[in-house]
N, CA, C and O atoms as a GROMACS GRO file, in nm:
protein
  584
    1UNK      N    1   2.597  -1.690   1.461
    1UNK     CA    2   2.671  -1.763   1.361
    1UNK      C    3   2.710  -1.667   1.248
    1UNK      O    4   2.635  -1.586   1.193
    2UNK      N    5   2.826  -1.688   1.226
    2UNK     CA    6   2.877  -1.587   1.116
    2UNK      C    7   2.868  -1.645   0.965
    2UNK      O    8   2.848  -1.764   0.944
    3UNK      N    9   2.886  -1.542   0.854
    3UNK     CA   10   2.850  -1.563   0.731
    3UNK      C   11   2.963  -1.582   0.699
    3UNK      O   12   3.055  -1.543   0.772
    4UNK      N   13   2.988  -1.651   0.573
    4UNK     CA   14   3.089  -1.669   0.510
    4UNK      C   15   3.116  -1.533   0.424
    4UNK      O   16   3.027  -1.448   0.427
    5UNK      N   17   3.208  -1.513   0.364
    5UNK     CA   18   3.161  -1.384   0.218
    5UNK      C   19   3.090  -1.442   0.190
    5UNK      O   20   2.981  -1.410   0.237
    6UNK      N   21   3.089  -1.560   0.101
    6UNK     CA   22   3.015  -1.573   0.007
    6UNK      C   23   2.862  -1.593   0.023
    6UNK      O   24   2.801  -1.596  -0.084
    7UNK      N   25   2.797  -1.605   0.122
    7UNK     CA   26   2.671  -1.605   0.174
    7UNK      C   27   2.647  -1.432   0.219
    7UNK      O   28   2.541  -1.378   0.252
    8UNK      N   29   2.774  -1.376   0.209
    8UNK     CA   30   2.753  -1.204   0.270
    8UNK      C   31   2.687  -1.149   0.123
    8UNK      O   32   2.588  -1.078   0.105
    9UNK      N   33   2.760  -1.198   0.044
    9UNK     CA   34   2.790  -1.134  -0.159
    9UNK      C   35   2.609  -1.198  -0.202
    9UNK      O   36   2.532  -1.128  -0.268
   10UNK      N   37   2.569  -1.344  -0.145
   10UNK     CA   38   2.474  -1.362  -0.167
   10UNK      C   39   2.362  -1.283  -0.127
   10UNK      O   40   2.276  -1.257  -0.212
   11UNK      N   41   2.349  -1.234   0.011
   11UNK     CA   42   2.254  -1.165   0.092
   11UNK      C   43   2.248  -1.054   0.010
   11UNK      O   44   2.131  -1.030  -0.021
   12UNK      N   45   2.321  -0.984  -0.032
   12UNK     CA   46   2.344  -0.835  -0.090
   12UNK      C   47   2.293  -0.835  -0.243
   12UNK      O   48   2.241  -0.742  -0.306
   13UNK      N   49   2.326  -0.979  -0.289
   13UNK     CA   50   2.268  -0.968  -0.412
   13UNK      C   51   2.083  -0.994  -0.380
   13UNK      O   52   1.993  -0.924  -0.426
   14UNK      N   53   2.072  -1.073  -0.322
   14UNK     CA   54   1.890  -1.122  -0.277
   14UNK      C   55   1.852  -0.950  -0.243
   14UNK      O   56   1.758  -0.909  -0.313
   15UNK      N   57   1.914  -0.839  -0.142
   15UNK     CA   58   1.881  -0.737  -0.161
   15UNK      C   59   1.852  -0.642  -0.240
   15UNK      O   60   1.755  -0.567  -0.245
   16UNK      N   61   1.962  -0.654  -0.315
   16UNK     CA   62   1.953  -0.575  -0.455
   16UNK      C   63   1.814  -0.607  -0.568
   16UNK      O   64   1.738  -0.530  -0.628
   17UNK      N   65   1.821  -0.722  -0.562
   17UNK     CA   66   1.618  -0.838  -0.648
   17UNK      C   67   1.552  -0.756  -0.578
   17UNK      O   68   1.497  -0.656  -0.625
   18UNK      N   69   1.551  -0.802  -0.416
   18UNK     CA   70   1.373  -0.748  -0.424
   18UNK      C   71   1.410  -0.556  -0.424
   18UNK      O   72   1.326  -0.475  -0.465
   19UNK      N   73   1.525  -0.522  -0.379
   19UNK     CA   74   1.483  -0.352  -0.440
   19UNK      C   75   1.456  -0.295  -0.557
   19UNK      O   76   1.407  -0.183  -0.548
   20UNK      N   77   1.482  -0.364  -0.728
   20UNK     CA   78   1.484  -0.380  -0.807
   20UNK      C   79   1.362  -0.388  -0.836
   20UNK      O   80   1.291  -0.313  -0.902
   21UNK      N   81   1.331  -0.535  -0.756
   21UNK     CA   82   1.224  -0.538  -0.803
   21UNK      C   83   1.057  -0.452  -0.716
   21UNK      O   84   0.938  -0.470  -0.743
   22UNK      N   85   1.103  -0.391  -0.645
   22UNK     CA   86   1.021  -0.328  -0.579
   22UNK      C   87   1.020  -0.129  -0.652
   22UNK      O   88   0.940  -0.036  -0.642
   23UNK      N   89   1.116  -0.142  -0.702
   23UNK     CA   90   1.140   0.012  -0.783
   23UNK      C   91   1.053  -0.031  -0.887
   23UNK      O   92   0.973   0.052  -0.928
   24UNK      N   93   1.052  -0.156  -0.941
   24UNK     CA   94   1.005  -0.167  -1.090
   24UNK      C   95   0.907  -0.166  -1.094
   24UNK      O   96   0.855  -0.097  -1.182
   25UNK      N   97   0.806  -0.256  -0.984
   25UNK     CA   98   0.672  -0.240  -0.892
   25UNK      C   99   0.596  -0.116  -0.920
   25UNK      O  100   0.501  -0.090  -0.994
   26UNK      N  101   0.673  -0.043  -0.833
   26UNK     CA  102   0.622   0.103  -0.811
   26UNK      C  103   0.608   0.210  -0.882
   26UNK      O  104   0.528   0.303  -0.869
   27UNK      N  105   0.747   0.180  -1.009
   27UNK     CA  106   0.727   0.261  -1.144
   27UNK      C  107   0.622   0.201  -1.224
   27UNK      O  108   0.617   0.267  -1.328
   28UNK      N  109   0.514   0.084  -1.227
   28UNK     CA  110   0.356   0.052  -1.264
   28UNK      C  111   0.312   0.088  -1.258
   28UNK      O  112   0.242   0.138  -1.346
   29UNK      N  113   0.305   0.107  -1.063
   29UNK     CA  114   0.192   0.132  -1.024
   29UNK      C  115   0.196   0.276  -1.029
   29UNK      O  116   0.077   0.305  -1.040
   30UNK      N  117   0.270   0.400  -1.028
   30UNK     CA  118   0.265   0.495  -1.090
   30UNK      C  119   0.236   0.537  -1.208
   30UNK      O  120   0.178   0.641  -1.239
   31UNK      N  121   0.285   0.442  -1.282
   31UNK     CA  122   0.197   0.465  -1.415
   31UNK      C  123   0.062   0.448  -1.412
   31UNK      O  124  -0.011   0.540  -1.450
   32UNK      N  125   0.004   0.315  -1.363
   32UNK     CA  126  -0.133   0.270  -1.358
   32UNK      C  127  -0.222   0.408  -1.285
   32UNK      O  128  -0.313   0.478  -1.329
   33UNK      N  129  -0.158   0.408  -1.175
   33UNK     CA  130  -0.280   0.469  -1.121
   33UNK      C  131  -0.254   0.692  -1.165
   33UNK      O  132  -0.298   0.789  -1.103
   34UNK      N  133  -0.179   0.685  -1.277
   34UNK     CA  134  -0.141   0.835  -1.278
   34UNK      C  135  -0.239   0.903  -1.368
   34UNK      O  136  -0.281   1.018  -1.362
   35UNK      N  137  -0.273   0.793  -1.467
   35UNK     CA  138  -0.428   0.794  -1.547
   35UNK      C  139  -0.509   0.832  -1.456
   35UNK      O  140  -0.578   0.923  -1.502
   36UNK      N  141  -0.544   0.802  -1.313
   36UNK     CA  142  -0.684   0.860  -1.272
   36UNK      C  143  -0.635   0.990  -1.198
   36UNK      O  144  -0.726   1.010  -1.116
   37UNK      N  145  -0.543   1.089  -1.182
   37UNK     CA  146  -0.525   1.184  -1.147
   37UNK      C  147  -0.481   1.142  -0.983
   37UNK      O  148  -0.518   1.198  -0.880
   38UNK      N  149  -0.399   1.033  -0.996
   38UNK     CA  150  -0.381   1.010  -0.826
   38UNK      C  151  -0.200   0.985  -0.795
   38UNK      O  152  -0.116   1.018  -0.879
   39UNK      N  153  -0.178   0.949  -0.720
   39UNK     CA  154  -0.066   0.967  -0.677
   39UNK      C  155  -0.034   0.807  -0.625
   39UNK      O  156  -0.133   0.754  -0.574
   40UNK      N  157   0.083   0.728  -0.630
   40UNK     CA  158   0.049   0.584  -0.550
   40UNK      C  159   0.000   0.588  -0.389
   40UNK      O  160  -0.059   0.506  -0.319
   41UNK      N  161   0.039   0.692  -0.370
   41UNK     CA  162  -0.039   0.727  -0.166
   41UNK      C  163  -0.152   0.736  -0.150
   41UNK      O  164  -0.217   0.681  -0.061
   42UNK      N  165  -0.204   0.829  -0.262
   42UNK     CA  166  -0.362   0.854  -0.272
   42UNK      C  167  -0.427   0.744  -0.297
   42UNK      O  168  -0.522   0.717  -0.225
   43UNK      N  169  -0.386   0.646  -0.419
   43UNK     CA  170  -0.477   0.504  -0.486
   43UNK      C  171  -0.454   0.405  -0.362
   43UNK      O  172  -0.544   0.321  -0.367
   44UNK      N  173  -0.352   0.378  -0.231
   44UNK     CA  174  -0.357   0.307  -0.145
   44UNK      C  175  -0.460   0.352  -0.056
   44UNK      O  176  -0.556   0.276  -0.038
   45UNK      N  177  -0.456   0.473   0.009
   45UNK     CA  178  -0.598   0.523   0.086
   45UNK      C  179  -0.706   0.510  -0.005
   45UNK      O  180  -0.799   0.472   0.066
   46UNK      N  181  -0.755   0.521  -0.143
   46UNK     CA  182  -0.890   0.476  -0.196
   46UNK      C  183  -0.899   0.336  -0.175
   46UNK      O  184  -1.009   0.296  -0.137
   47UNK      N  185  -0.783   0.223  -0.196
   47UNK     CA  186  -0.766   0.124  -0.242
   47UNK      C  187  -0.839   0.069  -0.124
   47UNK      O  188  -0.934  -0.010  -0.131
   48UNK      N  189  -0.775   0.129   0.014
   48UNK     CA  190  -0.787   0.069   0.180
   48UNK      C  191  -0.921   0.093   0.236
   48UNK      O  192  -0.972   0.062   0.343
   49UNK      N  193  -0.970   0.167   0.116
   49UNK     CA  194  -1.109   0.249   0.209
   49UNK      C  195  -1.252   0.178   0.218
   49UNK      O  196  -1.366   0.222   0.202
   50UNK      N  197  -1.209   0.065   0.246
   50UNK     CA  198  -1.329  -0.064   0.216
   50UNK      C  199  -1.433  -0.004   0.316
   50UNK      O  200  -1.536  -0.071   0.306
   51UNK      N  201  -1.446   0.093   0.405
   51UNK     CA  202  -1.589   0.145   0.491
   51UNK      C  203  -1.520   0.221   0.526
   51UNK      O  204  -1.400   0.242   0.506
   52UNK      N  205  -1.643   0.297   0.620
   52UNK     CA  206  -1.582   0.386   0.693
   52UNK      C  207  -1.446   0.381   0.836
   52UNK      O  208  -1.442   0.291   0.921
   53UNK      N  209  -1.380   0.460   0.832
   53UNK     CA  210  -1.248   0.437   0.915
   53UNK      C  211  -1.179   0.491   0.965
   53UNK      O  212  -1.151   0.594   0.904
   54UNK      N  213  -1.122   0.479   1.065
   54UNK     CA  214  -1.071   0.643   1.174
   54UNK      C  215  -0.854   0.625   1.052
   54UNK      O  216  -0.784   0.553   0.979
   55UNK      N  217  -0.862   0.730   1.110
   55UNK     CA  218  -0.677   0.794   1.061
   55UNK      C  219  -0.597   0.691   1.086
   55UNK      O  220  -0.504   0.662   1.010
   56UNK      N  221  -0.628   0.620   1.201
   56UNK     CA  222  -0.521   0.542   1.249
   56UNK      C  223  -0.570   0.389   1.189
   56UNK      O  224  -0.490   0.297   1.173
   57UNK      N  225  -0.704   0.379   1.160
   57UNK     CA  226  -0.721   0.250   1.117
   57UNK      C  227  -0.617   0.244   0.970
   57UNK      O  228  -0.526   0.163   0.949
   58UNK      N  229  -0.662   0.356   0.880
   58UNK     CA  230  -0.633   0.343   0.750
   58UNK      C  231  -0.471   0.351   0.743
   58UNK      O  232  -0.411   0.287   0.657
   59UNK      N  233  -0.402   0.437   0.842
   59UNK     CA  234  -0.257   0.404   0.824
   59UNK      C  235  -0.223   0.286   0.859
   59UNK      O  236  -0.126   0.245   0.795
   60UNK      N  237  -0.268   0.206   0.943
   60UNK     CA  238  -0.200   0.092   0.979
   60UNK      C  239  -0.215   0.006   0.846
   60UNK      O  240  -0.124  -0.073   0.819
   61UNK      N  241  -0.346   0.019   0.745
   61UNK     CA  242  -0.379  -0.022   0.633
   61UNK      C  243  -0.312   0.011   0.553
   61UNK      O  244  -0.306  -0.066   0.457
   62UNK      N  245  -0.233   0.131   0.546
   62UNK     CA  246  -0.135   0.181   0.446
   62UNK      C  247   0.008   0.138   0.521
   62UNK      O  248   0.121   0.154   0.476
   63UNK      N  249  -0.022   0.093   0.620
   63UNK     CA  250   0.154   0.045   0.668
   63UNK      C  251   0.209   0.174   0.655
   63UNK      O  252   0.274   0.203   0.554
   64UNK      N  253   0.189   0.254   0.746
   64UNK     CA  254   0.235   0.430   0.773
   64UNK      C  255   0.183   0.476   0.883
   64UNK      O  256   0.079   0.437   0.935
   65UNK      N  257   0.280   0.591   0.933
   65UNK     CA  258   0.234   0.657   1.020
   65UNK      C  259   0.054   0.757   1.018
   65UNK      O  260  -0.016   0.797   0.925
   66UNK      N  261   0.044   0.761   1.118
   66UNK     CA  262  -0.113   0.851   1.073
   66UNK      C  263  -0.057   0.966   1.042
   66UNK      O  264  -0.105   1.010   0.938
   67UNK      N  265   0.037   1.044   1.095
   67UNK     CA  266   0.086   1.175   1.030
   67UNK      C  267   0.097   1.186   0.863
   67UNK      O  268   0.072   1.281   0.790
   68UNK      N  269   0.144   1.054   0.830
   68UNK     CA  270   0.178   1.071   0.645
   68UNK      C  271   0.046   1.057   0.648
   68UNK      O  272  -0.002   1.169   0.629
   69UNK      N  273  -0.050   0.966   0.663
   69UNK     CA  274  -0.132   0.931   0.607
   69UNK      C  275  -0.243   1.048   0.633
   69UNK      O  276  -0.342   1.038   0.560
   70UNK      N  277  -0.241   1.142   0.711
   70UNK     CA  278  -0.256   1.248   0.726
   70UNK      C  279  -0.279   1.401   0.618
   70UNK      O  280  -0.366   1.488   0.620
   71UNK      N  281  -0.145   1.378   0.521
   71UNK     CA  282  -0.130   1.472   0.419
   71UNK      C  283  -0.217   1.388   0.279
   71UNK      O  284  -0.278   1.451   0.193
   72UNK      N  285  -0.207   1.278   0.282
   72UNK     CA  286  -0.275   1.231   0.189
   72UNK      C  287  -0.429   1.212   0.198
   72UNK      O  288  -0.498   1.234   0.098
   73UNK      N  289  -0.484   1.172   0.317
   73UNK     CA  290  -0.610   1.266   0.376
   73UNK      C  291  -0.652   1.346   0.339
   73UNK      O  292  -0.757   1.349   0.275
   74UNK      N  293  -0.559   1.467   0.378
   74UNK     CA  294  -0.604   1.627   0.347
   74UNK      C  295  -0.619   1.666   0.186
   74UNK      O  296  -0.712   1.730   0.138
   75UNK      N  297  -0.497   1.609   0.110
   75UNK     CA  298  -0.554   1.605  -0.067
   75UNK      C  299  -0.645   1.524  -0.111
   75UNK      O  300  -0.694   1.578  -0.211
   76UNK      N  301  -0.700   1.412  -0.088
   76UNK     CA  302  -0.810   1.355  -0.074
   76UNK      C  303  -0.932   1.415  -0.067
   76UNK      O  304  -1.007   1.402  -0.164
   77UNK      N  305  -0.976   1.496   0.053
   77UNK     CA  306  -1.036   1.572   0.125
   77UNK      C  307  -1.044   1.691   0.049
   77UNK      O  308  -1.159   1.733   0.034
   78UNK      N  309  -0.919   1.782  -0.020
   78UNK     CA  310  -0.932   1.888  -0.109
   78UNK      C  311  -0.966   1.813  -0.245
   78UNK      O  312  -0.978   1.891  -0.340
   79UNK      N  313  -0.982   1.702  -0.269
   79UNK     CA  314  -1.042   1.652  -0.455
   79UNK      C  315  -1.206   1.661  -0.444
   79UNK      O  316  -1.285   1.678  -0.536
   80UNK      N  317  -1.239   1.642  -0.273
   80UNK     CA  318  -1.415   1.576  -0.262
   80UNK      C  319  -1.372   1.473  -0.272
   80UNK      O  320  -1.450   1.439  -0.361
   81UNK      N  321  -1.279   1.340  -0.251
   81UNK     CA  322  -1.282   1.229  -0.270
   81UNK      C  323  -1.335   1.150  -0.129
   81UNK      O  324  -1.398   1.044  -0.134
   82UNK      N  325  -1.298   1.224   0.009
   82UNK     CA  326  -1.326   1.190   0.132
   82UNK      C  327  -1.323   1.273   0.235
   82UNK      O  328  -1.247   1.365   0.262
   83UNK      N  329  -1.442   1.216   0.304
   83UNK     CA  330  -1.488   1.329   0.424
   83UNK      C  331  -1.424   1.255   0.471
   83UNK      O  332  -1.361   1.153   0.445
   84UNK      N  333  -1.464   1.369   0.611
   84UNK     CA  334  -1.400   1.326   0.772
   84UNK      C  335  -1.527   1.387   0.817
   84UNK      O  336  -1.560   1.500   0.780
   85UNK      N  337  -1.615   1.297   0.916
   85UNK     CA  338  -1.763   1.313   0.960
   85UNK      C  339  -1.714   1.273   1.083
   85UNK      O  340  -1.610   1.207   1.075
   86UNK      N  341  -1.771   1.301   1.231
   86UNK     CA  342  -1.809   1.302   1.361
   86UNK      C  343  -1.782   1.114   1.347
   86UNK      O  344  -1.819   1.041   1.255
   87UNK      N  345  -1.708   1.078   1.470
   87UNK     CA  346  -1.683   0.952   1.482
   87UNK      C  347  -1.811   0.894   1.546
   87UNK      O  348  -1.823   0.966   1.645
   88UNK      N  349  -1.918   0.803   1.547
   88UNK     CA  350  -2.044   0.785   1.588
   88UNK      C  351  -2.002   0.755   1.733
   88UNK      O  352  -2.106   0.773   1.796
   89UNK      N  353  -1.904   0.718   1.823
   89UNK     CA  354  -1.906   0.628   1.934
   89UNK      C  355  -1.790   0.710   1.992
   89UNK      O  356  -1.771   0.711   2.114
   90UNK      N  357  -1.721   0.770   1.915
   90UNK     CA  358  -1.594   0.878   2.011
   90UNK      C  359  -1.578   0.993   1.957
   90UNK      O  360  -1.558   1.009   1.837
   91UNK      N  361  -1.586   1.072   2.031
   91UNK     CA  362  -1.653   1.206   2.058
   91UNK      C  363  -1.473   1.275   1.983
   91UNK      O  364  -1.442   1.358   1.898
   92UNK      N  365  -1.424   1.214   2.043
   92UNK     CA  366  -1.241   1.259   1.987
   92UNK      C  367  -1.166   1.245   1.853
   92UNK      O  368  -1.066   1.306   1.816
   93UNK      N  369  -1.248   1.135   1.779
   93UNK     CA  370  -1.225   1.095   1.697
   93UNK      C  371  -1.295   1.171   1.560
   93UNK      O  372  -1.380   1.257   1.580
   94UNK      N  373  -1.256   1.136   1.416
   94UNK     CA  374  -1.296   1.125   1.307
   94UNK      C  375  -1.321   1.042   1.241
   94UNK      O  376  -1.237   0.955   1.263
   95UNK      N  377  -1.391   1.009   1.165
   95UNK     CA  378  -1.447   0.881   1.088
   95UNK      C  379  -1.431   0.930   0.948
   95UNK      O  380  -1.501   1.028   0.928
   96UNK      N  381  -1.331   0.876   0.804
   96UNK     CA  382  -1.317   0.896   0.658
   96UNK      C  383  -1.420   0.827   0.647
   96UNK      O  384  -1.460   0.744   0.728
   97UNK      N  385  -1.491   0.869   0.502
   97UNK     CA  386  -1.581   0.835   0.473
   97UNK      C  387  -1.590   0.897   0.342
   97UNK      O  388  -1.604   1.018   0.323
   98UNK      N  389  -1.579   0.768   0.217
   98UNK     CA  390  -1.567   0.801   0.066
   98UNK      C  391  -1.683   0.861   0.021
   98UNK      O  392  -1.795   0.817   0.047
   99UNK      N  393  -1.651   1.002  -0.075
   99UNK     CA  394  -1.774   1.041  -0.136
   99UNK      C  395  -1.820   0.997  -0.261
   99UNK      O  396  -1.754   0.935  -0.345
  100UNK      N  397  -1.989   1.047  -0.273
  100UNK     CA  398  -2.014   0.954  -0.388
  100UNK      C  399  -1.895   0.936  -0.501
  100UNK      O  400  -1.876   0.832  -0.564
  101UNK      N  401  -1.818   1.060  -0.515
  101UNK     CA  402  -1.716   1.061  -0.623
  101UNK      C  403  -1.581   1.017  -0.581
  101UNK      O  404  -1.498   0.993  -0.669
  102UNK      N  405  -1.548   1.002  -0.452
  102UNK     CA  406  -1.461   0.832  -0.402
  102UNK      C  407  -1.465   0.758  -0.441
  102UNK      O  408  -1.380   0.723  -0.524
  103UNK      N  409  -1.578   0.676  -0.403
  103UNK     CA  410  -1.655   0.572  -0.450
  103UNK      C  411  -1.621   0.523  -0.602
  103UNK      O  412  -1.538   0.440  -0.640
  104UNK      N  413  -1.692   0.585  -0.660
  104UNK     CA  414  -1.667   0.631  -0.836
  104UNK      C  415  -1.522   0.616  -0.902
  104UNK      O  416  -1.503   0.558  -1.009
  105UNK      N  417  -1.422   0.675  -0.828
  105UNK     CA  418  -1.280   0.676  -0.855
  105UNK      C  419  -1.226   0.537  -0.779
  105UNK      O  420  -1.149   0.471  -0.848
  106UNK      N  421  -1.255   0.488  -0.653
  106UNK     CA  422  -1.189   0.394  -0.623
  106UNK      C  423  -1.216   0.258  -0.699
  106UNK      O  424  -1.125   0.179  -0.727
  107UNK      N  425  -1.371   0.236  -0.733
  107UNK     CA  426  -1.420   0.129  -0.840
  107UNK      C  427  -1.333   0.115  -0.980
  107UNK      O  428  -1.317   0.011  -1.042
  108UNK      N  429  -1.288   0.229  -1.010
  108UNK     CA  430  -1.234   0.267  -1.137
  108UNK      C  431  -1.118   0.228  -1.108
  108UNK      O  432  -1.066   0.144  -1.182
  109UNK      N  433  -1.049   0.275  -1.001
  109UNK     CA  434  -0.890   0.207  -0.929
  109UNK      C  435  -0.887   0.106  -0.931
  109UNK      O  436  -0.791   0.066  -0.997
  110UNK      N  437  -0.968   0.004  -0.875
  110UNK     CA  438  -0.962  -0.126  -0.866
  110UNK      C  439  -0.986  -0.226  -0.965
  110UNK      O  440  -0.961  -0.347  -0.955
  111UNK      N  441  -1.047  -0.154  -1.082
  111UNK     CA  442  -1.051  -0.203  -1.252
  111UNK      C  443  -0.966  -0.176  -1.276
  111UNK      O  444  -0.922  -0.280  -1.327
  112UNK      N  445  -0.854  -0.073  -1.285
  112UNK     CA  446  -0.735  -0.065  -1.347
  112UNK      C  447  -0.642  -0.164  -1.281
  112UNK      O  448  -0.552  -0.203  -1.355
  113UNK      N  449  -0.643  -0.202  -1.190
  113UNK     CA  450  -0.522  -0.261  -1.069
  113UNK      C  451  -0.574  -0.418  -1.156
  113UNK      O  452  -0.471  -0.485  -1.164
  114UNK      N  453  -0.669  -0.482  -1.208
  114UNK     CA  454  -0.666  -0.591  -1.225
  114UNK      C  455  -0.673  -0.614  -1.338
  114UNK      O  456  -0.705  -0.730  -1.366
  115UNK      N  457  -0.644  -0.506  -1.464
  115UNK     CA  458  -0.655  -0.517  -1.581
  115UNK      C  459  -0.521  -0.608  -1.643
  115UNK      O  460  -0.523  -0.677  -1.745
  116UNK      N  461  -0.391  -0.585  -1.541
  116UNK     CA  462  -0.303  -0.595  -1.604
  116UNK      C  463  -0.227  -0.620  -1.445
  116UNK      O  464  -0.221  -0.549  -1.344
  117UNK      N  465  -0.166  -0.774  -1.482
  117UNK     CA  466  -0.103  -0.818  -1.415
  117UNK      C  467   0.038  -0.752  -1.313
  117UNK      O  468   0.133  -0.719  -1.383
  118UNK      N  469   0.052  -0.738  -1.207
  118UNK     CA  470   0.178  -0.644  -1.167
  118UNK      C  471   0.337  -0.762  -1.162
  118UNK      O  472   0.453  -0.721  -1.166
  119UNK      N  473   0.298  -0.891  -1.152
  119UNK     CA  474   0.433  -0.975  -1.173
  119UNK      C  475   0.411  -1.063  -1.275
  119UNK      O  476   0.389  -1.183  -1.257
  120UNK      N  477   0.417  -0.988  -1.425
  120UNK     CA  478   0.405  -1.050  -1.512
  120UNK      C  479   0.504  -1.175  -1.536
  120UNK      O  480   0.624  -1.160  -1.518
  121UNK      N  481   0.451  -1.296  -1.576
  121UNK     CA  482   0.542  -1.396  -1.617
  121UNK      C  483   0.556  -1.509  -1.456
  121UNK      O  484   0.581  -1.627  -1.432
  122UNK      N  485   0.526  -1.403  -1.390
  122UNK     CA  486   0.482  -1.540  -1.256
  122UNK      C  487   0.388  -1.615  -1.246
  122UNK      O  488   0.293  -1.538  -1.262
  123UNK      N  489   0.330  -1.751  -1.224
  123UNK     CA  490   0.214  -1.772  -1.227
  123UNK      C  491   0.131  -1.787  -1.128
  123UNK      O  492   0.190  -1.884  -1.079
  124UNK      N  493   0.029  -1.769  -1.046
  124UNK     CA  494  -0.055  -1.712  -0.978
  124UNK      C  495   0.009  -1.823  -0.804
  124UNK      O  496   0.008  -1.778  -0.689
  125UNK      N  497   0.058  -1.975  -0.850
  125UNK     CA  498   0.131  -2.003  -0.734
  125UNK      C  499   0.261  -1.986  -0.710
  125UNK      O  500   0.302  -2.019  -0.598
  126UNK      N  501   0.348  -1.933  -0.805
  126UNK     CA  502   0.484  -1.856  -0.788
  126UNK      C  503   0.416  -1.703  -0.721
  126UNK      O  504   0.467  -1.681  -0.611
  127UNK      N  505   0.339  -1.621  -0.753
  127UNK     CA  506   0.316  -1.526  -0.660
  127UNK      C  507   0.286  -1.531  -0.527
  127UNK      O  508   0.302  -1.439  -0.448
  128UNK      N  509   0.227  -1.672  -0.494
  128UNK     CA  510   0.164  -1.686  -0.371
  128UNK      C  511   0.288  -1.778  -0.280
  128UNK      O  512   0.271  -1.796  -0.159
  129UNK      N  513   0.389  -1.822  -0.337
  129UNK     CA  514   0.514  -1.816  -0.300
  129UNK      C  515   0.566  -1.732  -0.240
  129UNK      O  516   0.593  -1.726  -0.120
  130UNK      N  517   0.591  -1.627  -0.359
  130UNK     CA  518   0.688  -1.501  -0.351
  130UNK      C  519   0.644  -1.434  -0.197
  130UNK      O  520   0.712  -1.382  -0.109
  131UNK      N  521   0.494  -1.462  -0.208
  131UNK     CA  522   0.391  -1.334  -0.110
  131UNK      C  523   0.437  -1.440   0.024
  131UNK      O  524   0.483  -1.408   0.133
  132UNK      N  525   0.417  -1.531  -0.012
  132UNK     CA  526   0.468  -1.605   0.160
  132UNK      C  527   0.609  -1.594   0.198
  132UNK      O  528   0.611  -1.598   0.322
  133UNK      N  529   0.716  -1.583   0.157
  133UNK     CA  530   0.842  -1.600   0.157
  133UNK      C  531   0.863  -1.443   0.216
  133UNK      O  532   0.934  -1.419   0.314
  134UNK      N  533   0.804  -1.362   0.153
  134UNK     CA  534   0.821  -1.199   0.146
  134UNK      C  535   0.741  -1.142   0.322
  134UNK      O  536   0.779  -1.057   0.402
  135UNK      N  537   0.652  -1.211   0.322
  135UNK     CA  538   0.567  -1.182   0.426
  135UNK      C  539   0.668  -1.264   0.565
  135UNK      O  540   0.684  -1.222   0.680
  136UNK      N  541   0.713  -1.369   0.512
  136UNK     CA  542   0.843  -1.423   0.660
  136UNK      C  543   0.918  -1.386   0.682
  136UNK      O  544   0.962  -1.374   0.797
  137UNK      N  545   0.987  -1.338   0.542
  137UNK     CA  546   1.107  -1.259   0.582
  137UNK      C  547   1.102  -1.127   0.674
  137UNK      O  548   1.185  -1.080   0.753
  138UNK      N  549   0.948  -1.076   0.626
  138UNK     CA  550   0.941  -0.922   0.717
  138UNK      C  551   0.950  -0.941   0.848
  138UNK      O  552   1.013  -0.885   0.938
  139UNK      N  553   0.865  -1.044   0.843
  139UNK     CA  554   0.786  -1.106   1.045
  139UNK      C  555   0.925  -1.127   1.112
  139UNK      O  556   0.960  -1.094   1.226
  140UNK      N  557   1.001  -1.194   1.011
  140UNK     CA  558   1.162  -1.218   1.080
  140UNK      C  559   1.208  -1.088   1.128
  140UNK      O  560   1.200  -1.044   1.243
  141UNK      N  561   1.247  -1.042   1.045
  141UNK     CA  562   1.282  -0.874   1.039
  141UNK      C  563   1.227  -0.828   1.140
  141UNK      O  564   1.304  -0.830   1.236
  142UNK      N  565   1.086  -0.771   1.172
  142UNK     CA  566   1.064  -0.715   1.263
  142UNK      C  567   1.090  -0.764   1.395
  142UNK      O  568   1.155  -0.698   1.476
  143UNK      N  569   1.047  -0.866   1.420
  143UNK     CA  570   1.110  -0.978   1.524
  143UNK      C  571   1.233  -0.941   1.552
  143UNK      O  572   1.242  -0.932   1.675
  144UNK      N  573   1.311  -0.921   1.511
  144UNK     CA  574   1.504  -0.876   1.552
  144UNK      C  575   1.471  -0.730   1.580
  144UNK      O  576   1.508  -0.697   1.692
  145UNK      N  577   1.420  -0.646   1.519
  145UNK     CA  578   1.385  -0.518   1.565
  145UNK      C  579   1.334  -0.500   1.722
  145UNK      O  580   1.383  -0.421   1.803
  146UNK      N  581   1.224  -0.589   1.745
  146UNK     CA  582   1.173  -0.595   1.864
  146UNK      C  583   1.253  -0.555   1.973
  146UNK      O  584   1.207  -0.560   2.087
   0.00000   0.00000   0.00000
């Protein structure tokens, strides 16, 4: 079924919001998390690092390839923020694993992330809106990709 323009002019503008609003997002959370000496790639791998976890668990947690999630690993890994220890059950594998001073920094991450609201002026069931609407549209999306 075809669009009218004016449902084309609409689509393009609904694109333009959430990129807008996803730039504006991200210029926060760069700010927020630039206070602890991190990067927004780095504060998502502390953020994700709820136990221990192989490369591929935590990218799929970062919604990324293991290769990116890879370089952010390795600076991680050069702060002391996270090992990579012998996987207990596969011999092939690696297991991340936050150090005491991970630990320390990600607690501190996760106090800053809730100090201060990221969709200010929404109220907690307009976010849980937004988050359902946002989360269908993707499933849609990928779905046509398929």
């Amino acid at each position: 079924m075809a669009m009218t323009q004016e449902q084309a002019e609409a689509q393009w503008e609904l694109g333009k919001l959430v990129h807008d609003l996803d730039m504006q997002s991200n210029a926060r959370m760069r700010d927020w998390v630039a206070g602890l000496g991190l990067t927004v790639a780095q504060a998502s791998a502390l953020r994700e690092m709820t136990g221990p976890m192989t490369m591929r668990e935590l990218a799929g947690r970062m919604s990324c390839e293991p290769s990116n999630a890879t370089v952010v690993i390795d600076k991680l890994e050069i702060l002391r923020l996270i090992e990579r220890r012998p996987h207990p059950s596969d011999r092939r594998a690696k297991q991340l694993v936050l150090t005491p001073e991970g630990t320390e920094l990600r607690e501190r991450l996760l106090k800053v992330l809730t100090e201060e609201p990221l969709f200010v002026g929404l109220t907690q069931d307009e976010q849980d809106a937004l988050e359902a609407l946002l989360k269908r549209a993707l499933s849609r999306a990928e779905t046509l990709q398929a």
